[in-house]
N, C-alpha and C positions, 0 to 999 in steps of 0.2 A: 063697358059698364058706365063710362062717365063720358058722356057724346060731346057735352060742352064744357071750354075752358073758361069757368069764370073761378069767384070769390069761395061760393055753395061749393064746388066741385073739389078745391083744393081743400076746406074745411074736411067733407068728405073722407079723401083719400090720406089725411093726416090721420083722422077721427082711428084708421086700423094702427097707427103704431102706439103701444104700450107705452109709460114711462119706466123705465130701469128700477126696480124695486117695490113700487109700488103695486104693477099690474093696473095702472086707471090710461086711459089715452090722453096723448096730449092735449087736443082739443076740449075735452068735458073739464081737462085739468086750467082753461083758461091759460094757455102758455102761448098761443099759436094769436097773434098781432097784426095787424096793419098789413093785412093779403093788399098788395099791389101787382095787376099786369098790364104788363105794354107789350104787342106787337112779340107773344109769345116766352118773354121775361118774366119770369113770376118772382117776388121780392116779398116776403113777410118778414116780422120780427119775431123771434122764440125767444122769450123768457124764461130763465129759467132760476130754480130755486136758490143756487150758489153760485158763484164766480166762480166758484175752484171745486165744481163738479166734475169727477174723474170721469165719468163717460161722457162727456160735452163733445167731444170732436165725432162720435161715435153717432152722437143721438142728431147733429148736424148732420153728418154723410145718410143718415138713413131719412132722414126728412128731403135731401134731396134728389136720390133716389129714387122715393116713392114717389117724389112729385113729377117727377122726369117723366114718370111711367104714363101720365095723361097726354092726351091727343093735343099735338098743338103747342106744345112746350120745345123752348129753345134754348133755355136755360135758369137756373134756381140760384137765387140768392139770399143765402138765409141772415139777417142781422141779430147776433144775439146780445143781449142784457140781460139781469140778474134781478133779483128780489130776495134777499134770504127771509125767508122764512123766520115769525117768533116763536118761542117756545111760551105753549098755552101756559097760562096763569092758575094758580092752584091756590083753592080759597084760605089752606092754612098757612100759604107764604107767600110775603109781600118781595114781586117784582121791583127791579130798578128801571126807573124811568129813562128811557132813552136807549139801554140795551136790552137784544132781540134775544140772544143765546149764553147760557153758565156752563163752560163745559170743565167739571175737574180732573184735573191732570193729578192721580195720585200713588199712591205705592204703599205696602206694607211695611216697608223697612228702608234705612237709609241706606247710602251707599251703591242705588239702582240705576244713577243718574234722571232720574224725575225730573231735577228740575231743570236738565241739559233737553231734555224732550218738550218741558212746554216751554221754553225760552225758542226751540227751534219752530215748533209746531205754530206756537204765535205769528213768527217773522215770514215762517213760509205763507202762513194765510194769511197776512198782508200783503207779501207780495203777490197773490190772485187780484189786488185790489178792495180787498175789505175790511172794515174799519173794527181793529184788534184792540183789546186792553188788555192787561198781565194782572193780575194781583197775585203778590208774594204773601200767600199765607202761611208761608213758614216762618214764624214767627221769633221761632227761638236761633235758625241759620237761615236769614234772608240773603240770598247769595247772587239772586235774582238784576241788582243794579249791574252786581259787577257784571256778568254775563251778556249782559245788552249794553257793556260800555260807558254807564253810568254811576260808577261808584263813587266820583267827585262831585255829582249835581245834587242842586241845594232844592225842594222843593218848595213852593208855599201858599199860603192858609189867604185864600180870597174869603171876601166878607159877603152875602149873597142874602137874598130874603127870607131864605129860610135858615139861615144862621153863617157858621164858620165852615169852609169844604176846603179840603187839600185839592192840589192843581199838578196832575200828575205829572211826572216826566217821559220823556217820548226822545226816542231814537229809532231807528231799524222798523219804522212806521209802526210802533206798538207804544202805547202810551204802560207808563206804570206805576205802581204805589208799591211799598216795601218798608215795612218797619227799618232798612236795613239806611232809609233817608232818614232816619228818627233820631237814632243814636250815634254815636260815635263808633267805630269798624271795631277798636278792640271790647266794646262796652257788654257785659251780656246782658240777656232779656230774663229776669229770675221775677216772673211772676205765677202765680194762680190762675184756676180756670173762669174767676169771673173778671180776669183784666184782661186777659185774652177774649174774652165773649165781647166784651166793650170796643178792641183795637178793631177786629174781626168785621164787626157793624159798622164802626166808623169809615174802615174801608171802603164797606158794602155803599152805604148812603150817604156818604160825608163826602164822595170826592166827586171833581168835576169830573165827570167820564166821558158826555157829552155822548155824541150818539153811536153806538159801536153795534155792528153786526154778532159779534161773537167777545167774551171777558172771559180768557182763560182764567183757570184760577189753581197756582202753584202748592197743591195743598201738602201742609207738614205730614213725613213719611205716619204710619201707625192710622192709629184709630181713635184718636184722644178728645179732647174737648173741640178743637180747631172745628175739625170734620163734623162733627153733632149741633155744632155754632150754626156753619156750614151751610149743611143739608138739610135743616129746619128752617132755615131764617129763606133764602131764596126758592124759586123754582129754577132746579137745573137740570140742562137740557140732558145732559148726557155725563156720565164718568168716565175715564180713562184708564188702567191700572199697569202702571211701570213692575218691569220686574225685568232680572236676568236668568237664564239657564240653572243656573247654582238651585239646587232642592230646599235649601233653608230660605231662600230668595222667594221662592215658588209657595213655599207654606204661609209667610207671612201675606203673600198678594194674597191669597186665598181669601184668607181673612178680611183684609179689605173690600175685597169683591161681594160677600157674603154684606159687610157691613152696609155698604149702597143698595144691596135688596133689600135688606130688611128697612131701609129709609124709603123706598118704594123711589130709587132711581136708577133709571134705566144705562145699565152698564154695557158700553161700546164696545167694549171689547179688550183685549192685549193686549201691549208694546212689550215686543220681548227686547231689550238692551243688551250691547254687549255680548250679542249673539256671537261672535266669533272674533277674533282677531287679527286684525290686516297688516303685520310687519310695514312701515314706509317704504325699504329697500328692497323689500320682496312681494309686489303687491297682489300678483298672482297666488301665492301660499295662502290659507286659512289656518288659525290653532284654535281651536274651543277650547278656550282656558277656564270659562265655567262653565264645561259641558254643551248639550246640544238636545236640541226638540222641545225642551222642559214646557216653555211658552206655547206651545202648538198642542202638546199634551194636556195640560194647565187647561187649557183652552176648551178642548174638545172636554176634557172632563166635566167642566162648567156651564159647560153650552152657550158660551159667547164666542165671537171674531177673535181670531187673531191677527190683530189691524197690521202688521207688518215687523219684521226684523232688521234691527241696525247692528251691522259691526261697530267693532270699535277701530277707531283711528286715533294716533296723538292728536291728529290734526283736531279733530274734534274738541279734546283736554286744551290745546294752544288756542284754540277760537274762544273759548270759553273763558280761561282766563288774559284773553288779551279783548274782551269786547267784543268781539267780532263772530257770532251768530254761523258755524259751519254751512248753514243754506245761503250763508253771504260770501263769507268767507272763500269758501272752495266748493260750489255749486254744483260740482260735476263729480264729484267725489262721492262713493258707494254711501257711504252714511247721510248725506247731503238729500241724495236721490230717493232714501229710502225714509227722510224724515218728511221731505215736501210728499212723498206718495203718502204717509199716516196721516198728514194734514187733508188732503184733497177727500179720505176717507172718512175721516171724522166728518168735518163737515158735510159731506152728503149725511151721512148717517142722522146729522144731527137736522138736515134738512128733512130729512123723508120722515124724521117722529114729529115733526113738528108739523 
């Protein structure tokens, strides 16, 4: 079909592979770069939408496959780099300058571990290489420094042209903001929904953020003022909703989930937590101590993903409060594995609506 090897011909034979979700080709997708050959070597670059695209290794092996398949070919070497994608702008809410993606990480009720998923979910998609922010919008339990090893760092208030901006703290390559650098550890936060709608905004536009591909953002469990601040004031890209097995667990995410449609954002899917539990001494054993399927039911009831299942491990409870992020900590470890897999998910997910 394709008699000569040049530039045309590799376009071509690219132009028949799909991208993963979308159903468009790579080539009309503008992802297929810098076709170079020599003396039967063919050398392009693919771009692609995220760093931490779970089928990258996949969508490499089949571009070089297909390109093998032409006359004349001695060997394919694909360079890839990334682009993430922003998430379109929406005329009734004002974007932050400089970051691409708002993805909230949030839950129905306390007690689901939330904020142990987007502390991980954050670190792990820094380590693909992409530039993470945290914000702790848990306002009333910002718990968030401690987690990323920060609970002793002081932040502070640069003076800039458009006024006063907080200069976030950064560890475990996520920059972060947290009421929880504001006050004092034992101090509570006993305010009203319009000082909270004020801390909320300041976060949003008052801090240097500089330029990030993706700003988690650790939202207070329920459905209260925080959340309505929220999903009014920004465009964001995607939500998340934490829950575990447990049926009282399950009722309140519901809720949550429900609440993000009807703000017309588009909901990612499940994180079931706490899916089962891994004894240290026994690692082969499982107990469902709060049950089992709940999240995958939940799910399918709903008609969204269920982005993946983490057991629990101490190891996870001891990362957490000793700083140290379990996808840093013990990378190889069942929960570890199963939080950088929700991360690499999200982010596609959050590539392909955008």
């Amino acid at each position: 079909m394709y008699n000569a090897l040049n530039s045309q011909s590799v376009l071509e034979v690219l132009r028949t592979l799909k991208y993963p979700e979308l159903e468009k080709n790579l080539v009309d997708m503008n992802m297929v770069r810098n076709i170079k050959i020599c003396d039967g070597l063919v050398s392009f670059t693919l771009l692609l939408t995220t760093n931490a695209y779970p089928l990258r290794e996949l969508i490499i092996e089949d571009c070089q496959k297909i390109v093998e398949t032409l006359p004349g070919v001695t060997d394919v070497v694909v360079e890839v780099t990334s682009e993430t994608p922003q998430r379109k702008s929406l005329p009734d809410r004002t974007g932050i300058k400089g970051i691409k993606n708002i993805i909230a990480i949030s839950s129905g009720k306390g007690g689901v571990g939330k904020s142990t998923v987007a502390v991980n979910v954050a670190v792990a998609l820094a380590q693909t290489g992409a530039k993470v922010g945290l914000l702790d919008a848990d306002i009333y339990g910002p718990n968030d420094p401690t987690m990323l090893g920060l609970a002793d760092t002081q932040i502070y208030v640069d003076n800039t042209d458009k006024g006063d901006a907080l200069e976030p703290a950064f560890n475990h390559g996520v920059k972060l903001v947290s009421m929880g650098f504001l006050i004092d550890r034992d101090q509570p936060v006993i305010w009203r929904g319009p000082m909270l709608n004020g801390i909320v905004r300041q976060f949003l536009y008052q801090v240097l953020w500089g330029e990030l591909d993706y700003l988690i953002v650790d939202m207070p469990p329920g459905t209260g003022d925080t959340q309505l601040t929220l999903s009014q004031a920004v465009p964001i890209a995607g939500a998340v909703i934490v829950t575990t097995p447990q049926p009282v667990a399950l009722l309140d995410s519901r809720r949550g989930l429900h609440m993000f449609k009807q703000m017309n954002i588009n909901v990612l899917g499940i994180v079931e937590n706490m899916s089962y539990f891994i004894p240290p001494d026994m690692p082969e054993k499982h107990y469902d101590i709060f049950g089992s399927g709940g999240g995958e039911r939940t799910a399918t009831e709903l008609g969204v993903p269920l982005l993946g299942c983490i057991p629990l491990e101490i190891s996870t409870r001891l990362g957490s409060d000793n700083g140290v992020p379990i996808v840093v900590g013990e990378p190889d470890s069942p929960s570890a594995k199963a939080l950088k897999d929700i991360a690499l998910i999200i982010a596609g997910k959050v590539s392909v609506a955008a």
